[in-house]
C-alpha positions as CSV (number, residue, x, y, z in Angstrom):
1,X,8.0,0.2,-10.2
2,X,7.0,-1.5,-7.0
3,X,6.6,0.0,-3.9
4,X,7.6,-1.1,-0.5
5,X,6.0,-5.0,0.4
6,X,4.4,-4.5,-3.0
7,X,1.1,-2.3,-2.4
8,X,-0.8,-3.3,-5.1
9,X,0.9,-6.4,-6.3
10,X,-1.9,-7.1,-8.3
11,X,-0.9,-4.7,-11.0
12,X,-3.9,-4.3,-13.8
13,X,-7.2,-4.6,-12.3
14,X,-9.1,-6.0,-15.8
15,X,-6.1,-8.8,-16.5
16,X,-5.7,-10.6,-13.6
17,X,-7.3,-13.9,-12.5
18,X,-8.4,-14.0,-8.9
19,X,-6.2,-16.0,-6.4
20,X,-3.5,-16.8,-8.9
21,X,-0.5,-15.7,-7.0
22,X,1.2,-12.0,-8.1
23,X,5.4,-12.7,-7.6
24,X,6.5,-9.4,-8.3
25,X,9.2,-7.5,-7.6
26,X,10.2,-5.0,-4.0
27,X,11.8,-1.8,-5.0
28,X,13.2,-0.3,-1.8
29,X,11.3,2.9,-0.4
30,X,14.4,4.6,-1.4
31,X,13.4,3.9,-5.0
32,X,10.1,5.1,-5.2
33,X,10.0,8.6,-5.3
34,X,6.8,10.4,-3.6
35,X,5.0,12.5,-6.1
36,X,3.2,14.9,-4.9
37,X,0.6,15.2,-7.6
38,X,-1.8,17.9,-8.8
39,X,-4.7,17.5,-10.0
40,X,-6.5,20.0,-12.8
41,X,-9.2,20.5,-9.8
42,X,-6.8,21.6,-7.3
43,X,-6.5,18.3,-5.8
44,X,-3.8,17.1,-4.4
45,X,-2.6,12.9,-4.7
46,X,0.3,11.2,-3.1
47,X,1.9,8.8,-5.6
48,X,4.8,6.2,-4.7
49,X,5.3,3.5,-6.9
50,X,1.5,1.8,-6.8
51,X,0.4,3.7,-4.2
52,X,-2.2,6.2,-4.4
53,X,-3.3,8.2,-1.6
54,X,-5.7,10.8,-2.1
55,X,-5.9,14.4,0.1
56,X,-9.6,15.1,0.2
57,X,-11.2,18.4,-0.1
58,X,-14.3,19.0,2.2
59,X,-17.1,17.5,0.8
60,X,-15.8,16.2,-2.3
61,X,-16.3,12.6,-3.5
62,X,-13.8,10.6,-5.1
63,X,-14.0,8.2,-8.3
64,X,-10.7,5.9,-8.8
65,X,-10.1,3.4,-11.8
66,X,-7.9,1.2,-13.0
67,X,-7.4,1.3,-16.9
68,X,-4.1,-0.6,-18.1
69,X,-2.5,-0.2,-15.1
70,X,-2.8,3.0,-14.9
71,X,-4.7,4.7,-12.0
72,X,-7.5,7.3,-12.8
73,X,-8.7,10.0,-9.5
74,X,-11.5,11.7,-10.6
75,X,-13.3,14.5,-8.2
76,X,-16.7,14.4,-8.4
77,X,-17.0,18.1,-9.4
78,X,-14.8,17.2,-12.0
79,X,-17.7,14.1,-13.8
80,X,-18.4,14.8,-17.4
81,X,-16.5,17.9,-18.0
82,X,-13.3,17.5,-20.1
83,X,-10.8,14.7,-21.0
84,X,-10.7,12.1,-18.1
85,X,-6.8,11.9,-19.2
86,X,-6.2,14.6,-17.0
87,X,-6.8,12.5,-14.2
88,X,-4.2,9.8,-14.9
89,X,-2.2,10.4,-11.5
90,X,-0.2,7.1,-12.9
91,X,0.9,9.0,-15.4
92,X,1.4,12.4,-14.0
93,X,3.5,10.7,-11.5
94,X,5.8,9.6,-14.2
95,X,5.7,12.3,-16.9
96,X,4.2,9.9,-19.6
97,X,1.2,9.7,-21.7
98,X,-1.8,7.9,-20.3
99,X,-3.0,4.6,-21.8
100,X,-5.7,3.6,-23.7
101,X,-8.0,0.6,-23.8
102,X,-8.0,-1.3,-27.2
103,X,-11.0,-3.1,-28.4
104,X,-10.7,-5.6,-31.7
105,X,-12.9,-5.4,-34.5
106,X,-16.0,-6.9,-33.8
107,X,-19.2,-5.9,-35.6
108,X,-20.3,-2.9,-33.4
109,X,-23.4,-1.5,-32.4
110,X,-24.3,1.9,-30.5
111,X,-25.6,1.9,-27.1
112,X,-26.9,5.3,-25.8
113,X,-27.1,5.0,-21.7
114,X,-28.9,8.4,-20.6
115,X,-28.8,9.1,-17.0
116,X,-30.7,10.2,-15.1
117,X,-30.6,11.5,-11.4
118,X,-32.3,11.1,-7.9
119,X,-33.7,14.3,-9.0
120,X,-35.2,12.6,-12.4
121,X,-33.3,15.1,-14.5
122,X,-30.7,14.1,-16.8
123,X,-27.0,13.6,-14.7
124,X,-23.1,13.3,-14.9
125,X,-22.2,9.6,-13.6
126,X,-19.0,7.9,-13.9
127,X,-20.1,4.2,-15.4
128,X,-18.3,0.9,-15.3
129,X,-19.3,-1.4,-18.5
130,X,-17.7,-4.8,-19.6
131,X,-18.7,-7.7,-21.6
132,X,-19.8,-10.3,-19.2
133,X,-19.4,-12.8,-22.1
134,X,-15.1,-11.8,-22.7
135,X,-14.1,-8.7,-20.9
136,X,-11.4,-8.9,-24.1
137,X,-14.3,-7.9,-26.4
138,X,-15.0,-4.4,-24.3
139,X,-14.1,-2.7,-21.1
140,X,-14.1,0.5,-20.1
141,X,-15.5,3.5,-18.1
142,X,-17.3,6.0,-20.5
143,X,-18.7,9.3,-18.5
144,X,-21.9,10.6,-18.8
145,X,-21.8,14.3,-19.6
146,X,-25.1,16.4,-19.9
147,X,-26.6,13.2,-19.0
148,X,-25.8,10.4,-21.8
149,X,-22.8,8.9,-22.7
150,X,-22.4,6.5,-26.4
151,X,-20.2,3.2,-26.8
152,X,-19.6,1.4,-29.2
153,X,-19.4,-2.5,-28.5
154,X,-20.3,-5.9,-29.8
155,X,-23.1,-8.3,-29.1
156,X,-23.6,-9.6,-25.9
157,X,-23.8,-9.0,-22.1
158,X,-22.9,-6.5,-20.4
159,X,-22.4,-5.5,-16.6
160,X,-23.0,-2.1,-15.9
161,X,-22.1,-0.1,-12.8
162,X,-23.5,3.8,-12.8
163,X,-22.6,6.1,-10.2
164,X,-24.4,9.1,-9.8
165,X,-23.3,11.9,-6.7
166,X,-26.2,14.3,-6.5
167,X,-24.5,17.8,-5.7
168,X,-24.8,21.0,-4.2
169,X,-22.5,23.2,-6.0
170,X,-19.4,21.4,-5.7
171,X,-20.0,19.6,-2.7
172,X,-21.8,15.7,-2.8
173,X,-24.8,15.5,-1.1
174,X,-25.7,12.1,-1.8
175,X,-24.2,9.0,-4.0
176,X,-26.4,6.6,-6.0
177,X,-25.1,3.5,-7.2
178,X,-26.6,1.6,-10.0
179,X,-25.4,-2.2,-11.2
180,X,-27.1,-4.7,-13.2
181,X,-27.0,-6.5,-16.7
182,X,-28.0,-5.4,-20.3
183,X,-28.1,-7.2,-23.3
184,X,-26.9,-6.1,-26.5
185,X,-28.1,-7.2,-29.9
186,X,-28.2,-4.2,-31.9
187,X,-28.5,-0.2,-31.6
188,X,-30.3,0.9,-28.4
189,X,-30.9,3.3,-25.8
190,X,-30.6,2.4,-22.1
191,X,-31.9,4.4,-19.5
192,X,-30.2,4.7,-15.7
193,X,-32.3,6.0,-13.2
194,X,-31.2,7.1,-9.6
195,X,-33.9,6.5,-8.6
196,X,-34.1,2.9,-8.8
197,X,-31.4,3.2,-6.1
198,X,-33.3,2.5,-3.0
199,X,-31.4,0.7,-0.9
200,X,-30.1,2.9,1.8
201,X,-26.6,2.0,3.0
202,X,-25.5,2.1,7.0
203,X,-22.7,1.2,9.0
204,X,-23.5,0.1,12.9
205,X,-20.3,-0.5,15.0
206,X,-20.1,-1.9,18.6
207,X,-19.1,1.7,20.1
208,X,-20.4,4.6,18.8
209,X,-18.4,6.4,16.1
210,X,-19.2,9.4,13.3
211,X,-19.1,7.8,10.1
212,X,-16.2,10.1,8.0
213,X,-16.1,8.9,4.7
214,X,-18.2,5.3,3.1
215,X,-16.7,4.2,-0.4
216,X,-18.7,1.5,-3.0
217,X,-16.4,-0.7,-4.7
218,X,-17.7,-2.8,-7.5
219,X,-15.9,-5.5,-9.3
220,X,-17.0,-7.5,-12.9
221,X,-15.5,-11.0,-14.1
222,X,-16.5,-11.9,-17.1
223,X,-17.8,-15.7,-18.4
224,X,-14.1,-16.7,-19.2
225,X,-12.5,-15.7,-16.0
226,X,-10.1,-13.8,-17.0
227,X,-10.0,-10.9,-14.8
228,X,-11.8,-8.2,-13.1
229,X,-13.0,-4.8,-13.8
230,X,-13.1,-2.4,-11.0
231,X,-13.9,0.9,-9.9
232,X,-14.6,2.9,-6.8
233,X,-16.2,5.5,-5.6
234,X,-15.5,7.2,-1.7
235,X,-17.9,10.0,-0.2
236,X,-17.9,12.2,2.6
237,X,-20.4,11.4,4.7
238,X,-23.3,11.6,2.9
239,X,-26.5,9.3,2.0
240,X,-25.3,6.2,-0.5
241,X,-27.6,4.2,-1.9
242,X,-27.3,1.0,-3.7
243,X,-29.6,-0.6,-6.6
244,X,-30.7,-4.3,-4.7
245,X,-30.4,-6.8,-7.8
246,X,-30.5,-10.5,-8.9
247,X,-27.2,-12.2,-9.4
248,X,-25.6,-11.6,-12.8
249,X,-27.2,-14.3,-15.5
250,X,-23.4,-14.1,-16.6
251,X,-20.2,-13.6,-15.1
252,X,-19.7,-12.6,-11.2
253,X,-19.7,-9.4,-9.6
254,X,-18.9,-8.2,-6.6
255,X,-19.5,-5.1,-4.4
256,X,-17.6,-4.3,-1.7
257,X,-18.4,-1.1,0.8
258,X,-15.0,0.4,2.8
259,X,-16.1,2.8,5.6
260,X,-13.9,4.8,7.9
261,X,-15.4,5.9,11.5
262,X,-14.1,8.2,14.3
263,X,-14.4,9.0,17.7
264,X,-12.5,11.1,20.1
265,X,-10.0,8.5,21.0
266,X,-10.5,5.6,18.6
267,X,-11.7,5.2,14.7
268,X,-13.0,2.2,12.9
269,X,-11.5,0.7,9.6
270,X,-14.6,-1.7,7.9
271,X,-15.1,-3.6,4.9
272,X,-18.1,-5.7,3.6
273,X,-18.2,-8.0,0.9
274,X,-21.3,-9.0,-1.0
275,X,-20.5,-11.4,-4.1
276,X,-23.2,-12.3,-6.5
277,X,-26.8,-10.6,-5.8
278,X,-27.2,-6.8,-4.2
279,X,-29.8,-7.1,-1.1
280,X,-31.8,-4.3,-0.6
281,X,-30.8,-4.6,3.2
282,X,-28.0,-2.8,3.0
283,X,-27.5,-2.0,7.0
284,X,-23.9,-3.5,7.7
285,X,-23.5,-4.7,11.1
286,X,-19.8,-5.4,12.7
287,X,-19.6,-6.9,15.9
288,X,-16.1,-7.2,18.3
289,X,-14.9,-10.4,17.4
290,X,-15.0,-9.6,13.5
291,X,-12.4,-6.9,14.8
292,X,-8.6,-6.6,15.2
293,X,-7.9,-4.1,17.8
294,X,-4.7,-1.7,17.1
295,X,-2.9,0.3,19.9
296,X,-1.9,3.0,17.1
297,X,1.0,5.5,18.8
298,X,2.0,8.4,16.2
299,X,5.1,10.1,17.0
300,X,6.7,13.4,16.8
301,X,5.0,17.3,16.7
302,X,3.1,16.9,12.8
303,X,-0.1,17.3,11.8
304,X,0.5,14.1,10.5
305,X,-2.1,12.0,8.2
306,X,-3.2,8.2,8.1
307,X,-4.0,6.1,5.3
308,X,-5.5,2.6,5.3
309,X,-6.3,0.2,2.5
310,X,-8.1,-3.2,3.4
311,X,-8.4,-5.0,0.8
312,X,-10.6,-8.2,0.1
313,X,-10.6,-11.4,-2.5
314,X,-11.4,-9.9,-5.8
315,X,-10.3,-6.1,-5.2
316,X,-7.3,-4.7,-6.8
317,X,-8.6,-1.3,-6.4
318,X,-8.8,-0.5,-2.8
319,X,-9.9,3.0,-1.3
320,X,-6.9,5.0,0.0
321,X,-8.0,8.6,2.2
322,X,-5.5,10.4,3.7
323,X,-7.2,10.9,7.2
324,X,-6.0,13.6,10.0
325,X,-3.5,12.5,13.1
326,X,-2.2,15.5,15.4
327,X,1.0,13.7,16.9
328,X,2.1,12.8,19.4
329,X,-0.8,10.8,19.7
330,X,-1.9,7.8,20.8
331,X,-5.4,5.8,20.5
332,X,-7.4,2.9,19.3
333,X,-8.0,1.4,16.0
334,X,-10.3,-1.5,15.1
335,X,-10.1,-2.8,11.7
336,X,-12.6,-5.6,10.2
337,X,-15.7,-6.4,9.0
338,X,-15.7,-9.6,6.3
339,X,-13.2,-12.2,6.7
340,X,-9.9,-12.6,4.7
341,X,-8.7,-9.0,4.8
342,X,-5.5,-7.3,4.4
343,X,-4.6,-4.1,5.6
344,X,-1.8,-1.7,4.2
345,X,-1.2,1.4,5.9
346,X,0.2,4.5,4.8
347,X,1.3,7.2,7.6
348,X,2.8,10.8,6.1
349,X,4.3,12.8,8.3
350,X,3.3,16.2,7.3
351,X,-0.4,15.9,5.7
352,X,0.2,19.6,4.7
353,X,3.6,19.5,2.9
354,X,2.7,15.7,2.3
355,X,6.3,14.7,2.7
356,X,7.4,11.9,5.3
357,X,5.9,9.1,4.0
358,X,6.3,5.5,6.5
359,X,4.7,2.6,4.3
360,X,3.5,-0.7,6.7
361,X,3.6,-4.2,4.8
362,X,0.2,-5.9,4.3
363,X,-1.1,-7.4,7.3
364,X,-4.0,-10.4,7.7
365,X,-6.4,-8.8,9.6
366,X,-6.9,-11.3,12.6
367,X,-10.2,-10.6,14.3
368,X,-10.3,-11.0,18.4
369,X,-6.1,-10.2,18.4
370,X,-4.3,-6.9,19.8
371,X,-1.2,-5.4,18.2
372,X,0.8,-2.3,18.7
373,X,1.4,0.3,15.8
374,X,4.3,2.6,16.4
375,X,5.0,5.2,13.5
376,X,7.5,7.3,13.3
377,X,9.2,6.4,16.8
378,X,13.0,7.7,16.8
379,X,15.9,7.0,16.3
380,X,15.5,6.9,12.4
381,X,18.3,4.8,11.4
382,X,19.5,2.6,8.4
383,X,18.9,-0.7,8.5
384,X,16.7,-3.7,6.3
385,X,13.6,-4.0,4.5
386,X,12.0,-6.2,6.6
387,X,8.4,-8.3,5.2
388,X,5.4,-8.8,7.2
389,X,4.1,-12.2,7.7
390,X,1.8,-12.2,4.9
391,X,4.7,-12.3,3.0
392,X,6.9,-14.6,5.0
393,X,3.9,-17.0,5.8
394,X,1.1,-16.1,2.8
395,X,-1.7,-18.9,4.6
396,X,-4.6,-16.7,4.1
397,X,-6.7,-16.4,0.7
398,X,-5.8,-12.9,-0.1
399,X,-2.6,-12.8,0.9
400,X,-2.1,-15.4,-2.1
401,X,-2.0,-12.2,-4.6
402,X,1.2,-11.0,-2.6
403,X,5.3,-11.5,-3.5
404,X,8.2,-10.5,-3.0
405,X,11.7,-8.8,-4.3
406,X,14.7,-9.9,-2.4
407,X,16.7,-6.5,-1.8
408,X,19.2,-8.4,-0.1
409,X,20.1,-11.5,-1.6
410,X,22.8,-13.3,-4.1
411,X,22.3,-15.9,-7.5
412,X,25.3,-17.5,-8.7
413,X,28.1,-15.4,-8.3
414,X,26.0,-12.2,-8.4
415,X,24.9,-10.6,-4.9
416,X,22.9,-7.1,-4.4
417,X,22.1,-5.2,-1.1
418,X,19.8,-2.3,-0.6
419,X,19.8,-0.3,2.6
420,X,16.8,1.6,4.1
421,X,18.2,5.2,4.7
422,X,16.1,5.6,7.5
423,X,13.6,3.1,9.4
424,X,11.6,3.4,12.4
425,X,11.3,1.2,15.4
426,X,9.0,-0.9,13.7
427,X,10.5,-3.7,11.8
428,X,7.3,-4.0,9.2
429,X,8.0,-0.3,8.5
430,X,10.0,1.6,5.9
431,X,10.6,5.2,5.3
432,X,10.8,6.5,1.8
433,X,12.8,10.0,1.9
434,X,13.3,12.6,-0.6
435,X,16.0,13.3,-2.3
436,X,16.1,16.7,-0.2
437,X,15.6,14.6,2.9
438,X,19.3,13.1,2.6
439,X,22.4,15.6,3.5
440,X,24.9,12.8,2.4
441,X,25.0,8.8,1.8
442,X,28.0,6.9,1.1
443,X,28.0,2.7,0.8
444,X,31.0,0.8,0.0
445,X,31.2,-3.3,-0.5
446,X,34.5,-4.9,0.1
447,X,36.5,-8.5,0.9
448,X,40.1,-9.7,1.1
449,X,41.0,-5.3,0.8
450,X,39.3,-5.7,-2.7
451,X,36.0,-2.8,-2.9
452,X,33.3,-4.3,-5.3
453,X,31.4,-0.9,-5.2
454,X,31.8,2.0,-4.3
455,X,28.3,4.3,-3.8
456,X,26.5,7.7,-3.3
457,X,23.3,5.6,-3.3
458,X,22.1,3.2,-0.7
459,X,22.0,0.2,-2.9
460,X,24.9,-2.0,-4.5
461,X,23.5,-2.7,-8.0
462,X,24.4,-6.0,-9.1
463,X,28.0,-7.1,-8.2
464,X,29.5,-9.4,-9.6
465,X,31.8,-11.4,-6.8
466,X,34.3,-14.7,-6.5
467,X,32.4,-18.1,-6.1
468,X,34.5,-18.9,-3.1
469,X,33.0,-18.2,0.2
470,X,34.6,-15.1,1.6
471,X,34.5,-12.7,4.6
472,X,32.5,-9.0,3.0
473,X,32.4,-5.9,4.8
474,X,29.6,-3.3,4.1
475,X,30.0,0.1,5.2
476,X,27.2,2.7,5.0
477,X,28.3,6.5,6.3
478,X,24.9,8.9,6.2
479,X,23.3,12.1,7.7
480,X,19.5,12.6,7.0
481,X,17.7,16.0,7.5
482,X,14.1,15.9,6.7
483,X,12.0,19.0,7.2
484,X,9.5,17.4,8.7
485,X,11.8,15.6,11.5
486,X,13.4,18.9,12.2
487,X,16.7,17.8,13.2
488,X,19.6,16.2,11.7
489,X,20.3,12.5,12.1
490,X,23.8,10.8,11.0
491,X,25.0,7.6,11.4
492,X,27.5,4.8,10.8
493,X,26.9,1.2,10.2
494,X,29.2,-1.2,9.6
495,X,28.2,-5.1,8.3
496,X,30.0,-8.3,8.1
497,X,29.0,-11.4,6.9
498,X,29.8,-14.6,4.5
499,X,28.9,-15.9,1.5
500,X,30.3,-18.0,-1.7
501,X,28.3,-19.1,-4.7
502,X,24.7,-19.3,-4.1
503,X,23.7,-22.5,-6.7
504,X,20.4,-23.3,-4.8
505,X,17.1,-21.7,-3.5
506,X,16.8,-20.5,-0.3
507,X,13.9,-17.9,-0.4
508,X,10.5,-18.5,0.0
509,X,8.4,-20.0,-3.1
510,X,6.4,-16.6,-4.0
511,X,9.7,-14.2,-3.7
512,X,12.2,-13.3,-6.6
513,X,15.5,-12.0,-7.4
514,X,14.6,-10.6,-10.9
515,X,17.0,-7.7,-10.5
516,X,20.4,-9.9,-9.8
517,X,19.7,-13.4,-11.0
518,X,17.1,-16.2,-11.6
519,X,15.4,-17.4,-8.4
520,X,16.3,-20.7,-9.1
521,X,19.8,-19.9,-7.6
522,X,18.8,-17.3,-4.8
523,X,19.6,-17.2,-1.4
524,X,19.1,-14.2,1.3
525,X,22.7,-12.7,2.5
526,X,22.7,-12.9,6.5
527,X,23.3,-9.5,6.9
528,X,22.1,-8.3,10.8
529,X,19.0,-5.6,11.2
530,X,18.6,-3.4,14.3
531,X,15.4,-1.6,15.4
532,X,15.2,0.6,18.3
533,X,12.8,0.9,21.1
534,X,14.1,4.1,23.4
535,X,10.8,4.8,25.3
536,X,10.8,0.8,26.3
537,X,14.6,0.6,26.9
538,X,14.8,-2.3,24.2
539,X,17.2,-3.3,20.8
540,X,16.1,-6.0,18.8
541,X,18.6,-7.8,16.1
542,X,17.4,-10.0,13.0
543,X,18.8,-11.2,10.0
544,X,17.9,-10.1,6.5
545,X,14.8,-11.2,5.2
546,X,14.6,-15.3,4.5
547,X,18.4,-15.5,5.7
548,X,19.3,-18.8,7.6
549,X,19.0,-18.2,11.3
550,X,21.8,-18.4,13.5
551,X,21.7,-17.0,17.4
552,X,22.9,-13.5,18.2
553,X,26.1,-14.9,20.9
554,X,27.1,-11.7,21.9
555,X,25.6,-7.7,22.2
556,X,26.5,-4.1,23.2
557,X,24.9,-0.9,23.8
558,X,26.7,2.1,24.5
559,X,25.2,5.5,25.1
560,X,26.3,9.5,25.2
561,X,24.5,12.2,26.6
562,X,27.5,14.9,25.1
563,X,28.7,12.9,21.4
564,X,32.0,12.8,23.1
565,X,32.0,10.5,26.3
566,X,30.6,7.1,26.2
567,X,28.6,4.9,28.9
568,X,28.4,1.5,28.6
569,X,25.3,-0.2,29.0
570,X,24.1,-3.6,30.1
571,X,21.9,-5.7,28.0
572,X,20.2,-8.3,29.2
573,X,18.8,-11.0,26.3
574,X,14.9,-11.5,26.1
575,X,15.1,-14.1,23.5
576,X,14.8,-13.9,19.5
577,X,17.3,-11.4,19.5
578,X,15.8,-8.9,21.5
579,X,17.7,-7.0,24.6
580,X,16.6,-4.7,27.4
581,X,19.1,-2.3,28.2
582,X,19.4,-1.3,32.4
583,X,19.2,2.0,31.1
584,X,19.0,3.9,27.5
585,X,17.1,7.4,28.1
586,X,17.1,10.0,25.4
587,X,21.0,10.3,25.0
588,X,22.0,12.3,21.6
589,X,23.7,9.3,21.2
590,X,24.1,5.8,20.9
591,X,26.3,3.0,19.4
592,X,25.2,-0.7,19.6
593,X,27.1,-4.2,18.0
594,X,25.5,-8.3,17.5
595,X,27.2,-11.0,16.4
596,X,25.8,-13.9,15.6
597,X,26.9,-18.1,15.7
598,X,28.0,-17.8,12.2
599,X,30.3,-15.2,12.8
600,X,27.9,-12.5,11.3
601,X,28.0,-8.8,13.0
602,X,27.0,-5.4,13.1
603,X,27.8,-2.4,14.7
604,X,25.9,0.7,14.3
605,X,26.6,4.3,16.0
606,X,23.9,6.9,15.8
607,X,23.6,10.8,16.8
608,X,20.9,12.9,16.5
């Protein structure tokens, strides 16, 4: 199951090419349940859908991979002792066994890879092997325990990347990362010293800023191109050093460092790509106009939590670290560092009860621009999944691996519609609640006094409709209560719009409509979104996601400070859809209606 703008569209790290484009498929936030899972260590992860957000205990590191599509978090006090099963958050999340790799029969031979530390005593590492000549022949992450780890594999090449945390009880003192090539003809015994590690690694950044966490990524292709193999490693903020190296005589690799930086009143979200050879300068320098500059405003009264993936050509894998917010807050946030990034941000609400989870869409991170970040900003109302524009204009090289599932669209005779229970004011924002997070829901689809369905959920399902255009009314009745907002939040929102049989494509080239039709024949519904802006006195309008644009002709606003008598209010058009209201406030109220040229409309009232 997908989660919200696809986080991780690339599903399985060792099977997909790089830059070939991932169309999959957009599961509403209201269908990925968060999974709050626990880890044998104590540890807690936040699962939803592909997303994977760790909760770091002091001084721990963290070791994720990526084995059939199935994410591994490993502790570091965790290396070499016990089944690394138990660390299959993909599968805890979904109550099923973990997977495991198969390798074909091949003549084998046994290589024995003793380890040893920056201490020159035998060590726990976590290792990353594949065969550099067909990553089909072998892949996979053995773990050194007392020291040595055995595989089994075929003749050939290998790529090897050894991580070895030196520790102090259970906390990491210091991370050594080893990569280079072996060759295999026949029974042997490799040796992996820290020590040959000596390539100190350091972040400098324009304003100064305490470096909180630095994570090494490392990424193999094979000969044959066929995919990656990746893990990743993320440290408090200890010494890491790297292994400098010659580029692979087979194959690619890549190493990518993530590093997360604070001050008082900004932080600093960096990534660094090196592809091919690992120099043993390892200082990594950002300057301002690698950066995008984010006015970040976190609302509410949470100890609230932040988590940012950037990712980069060739990852699949990207470090997610829930970091602390105390909200209401508001502050700077640079993001950069190599070129071609996306960032995908993850905000929970409650980083102690790790429920309230507000999921961004991936974003091209545009050095020398300034954007606003709201999260969380009330009213929380129903409305549209709305995509970012990496996915409504994919014209940078990573956002090639990203897609799209139409939640609102129709095929033939077939239309479907899924409703966000509650959004924010940001449209690139959606909030995936509980089931304990909704007091009631209730969605009805009707034309001509006929009701096509008839719903406790927020979605239609498929519906199967006449081909002649007709006038449909959508009706969605609901009253959220999170824990974690505090208060109770109802609302009513009514939708009308047209459509008849839907025989062509409408929707962008790297979106699809697996779960009502073929794409061939879909085409977005022009059903009207709403998103609130209290604090600035504004309501913005859109249509659903890739539906034909037509002007919003006509708009009101009405507001109550009581629930019982109503004010009208004044909106004066900015363009695009958006208005600014003479006046709005904080009423414990509000009811707003758009219609657009096509004879489109909505009308939503909201109390809270």
């Amino acid at each position: 199951m997908k989660t919200p703008y696809l986080l991780g569209a690339v599903t399985t790290a060792a099977a997909v090419a790089l830059g070939s484009p991932a169309v999959a498929h957009a599961a509403g936030p209201q269908h990925a349940i968060p999974q709050d899972v626990l880890l044998p260590t104590g540890d807690h992860v936040l699962v939803t859908g592909d997303t994977v957000v760790v909760v770091p205990r002091p001084g721990i590191g963290y070791l994720r991979e990526k084995i059939n599509g199935d994410t591994y978090v490993v502790p570091t006090d965790a290396l070499g002792h016990g089944d690394p099963a138990r660390f299959d958050v993909t599968a805890l999340a979904h109550g099923v066994a973990p997977t495991t790799a198969a390798h074909p029969n091949f003549p084998m031979h046994t290589v024995t890879l003793d380890v040893l530390g920056a201490d020159g005593r035998p060590a726990a590492a976590a290792l990353n092997v594949v065969n550099l000549d067909n990553m089909r022949l072998y892949q996979g992450f053995p773990f050194a325990e007392d020291g040595q780890a055995r595989i089994s594999v075929p003749s050939g090449h290998y790529g090897l990347t050894t991580y070895v945390p030196s520790r102090d009880g259970d906390k990491v003192t210091e991370l050594r990362v080893l990569s280079g090539v072996i060759t295999v003809d026949g029974d042997q015994t490799v040796t992996l010293d820290a020590r040959a590690a000596t390539a100190p690694v350091s972040v400098q950044t324009p304003r100064p800023a305490q470096l909180t966490d630095l994570a090494v990524h490392s990424a193999w292709r094979d000969a044959t191109k066929l995919g990656w193999l990746e893990s990743e490693f993320d440290t408090p903020n200890v010494p890491v050093l790297l292994t400098p190296d010659a580029a692979p005589p087979v194959g690619e690799r890549l190493i990518h460092i993530t590093a997360h930086l604070e001050a008082t009143d900004y932080t600093y979200d960096l990534a660094f790509r090196e592809s091919g050879a690992i120099p043993a300068d390892q200082r990594h320098r950002v300057t301002a106009d690698q950066l995008q500059t984010l006015h970040a405003n976190y609302f509410g009264h949470l100890n609230a939590g932040i988590a940012r993936a950037i990712w980069a050509v060739g990852m699949d894998l990207p470090n997610q670290t829930l970091h602390p917010v105390a909200a209401p807050l508001h502050r700077t946030e640079y993001v950069g560092g190599a070129s071609d990034l996306i960032a995908v941000d993850v905000v929970v609400a409650d980083a102690v009860k790790l429920t309230g989870i507000d999921f961004d869409g991936p974003r091209a991170v545009q050095p020398g621009h300034t954007r606003t970040a709201d999260w969380l900003r009330e009213p929380l109302t129903p409305g549209l999944l709305q995509p970012t524009p990496v996915i409504t204009n994919p014209t940078t090289p990573a956002a090639s691996i990203w897609g799209w599932g139409c939640a609102d669209c129709r095929t033939g005779d077939t239309l479907g519609i899924s409703v966000q229970t509650a959004n924010d004011s940001d449209p690139g924002h959606a909030i995936a609640l509980e089931d304990k997070d909704i007091t009631s829901s209730h969605l009805v689809l009707s034309s001509n006094g006929k009701v096509y369905a008839d719903t406790q959920s927020s979605t239609t399902g498929p519906v199967t409709v006449p081909a002649a255009e007709a006038v449909y009314h959508l009706v969605y009745d609901t009253t959220v209560n999170p824990e974690w907002l505090g208060h109770s939040t109802t609302s009513h929102t009514e939708w009308t719009f047209k459509s008849g049989h839907s025989g062509t494509r409408t929707v962008p080239a790297n979106w699809s409509c697996d779960n009502i039709g073929s794409v061939d024949q879909c085409s977005a519904l022009p059903l009207l979104d709403v998103r609130y802006n209290l604090d600035d006195k504004t309501v913005i309008f859109a249509h659903a996601p890739a539906a034909a644009a037509s002007p919003i002709t006509k708009a009101t606003a009405a507001i109550s400070y009581d629930g019982k008598a109503w004010h009208s209010v004044p909106l004066i058009s900015l363009g695009d859809g958006k208005f600014r209201a003479l006046r709005l406030g904080q009423p414990k109220a509000l009811k707003v209606s758009a219609t657009d040229a096509a004879g489109n409309s909505l009308q939503q009232t909201v109390s809270y």
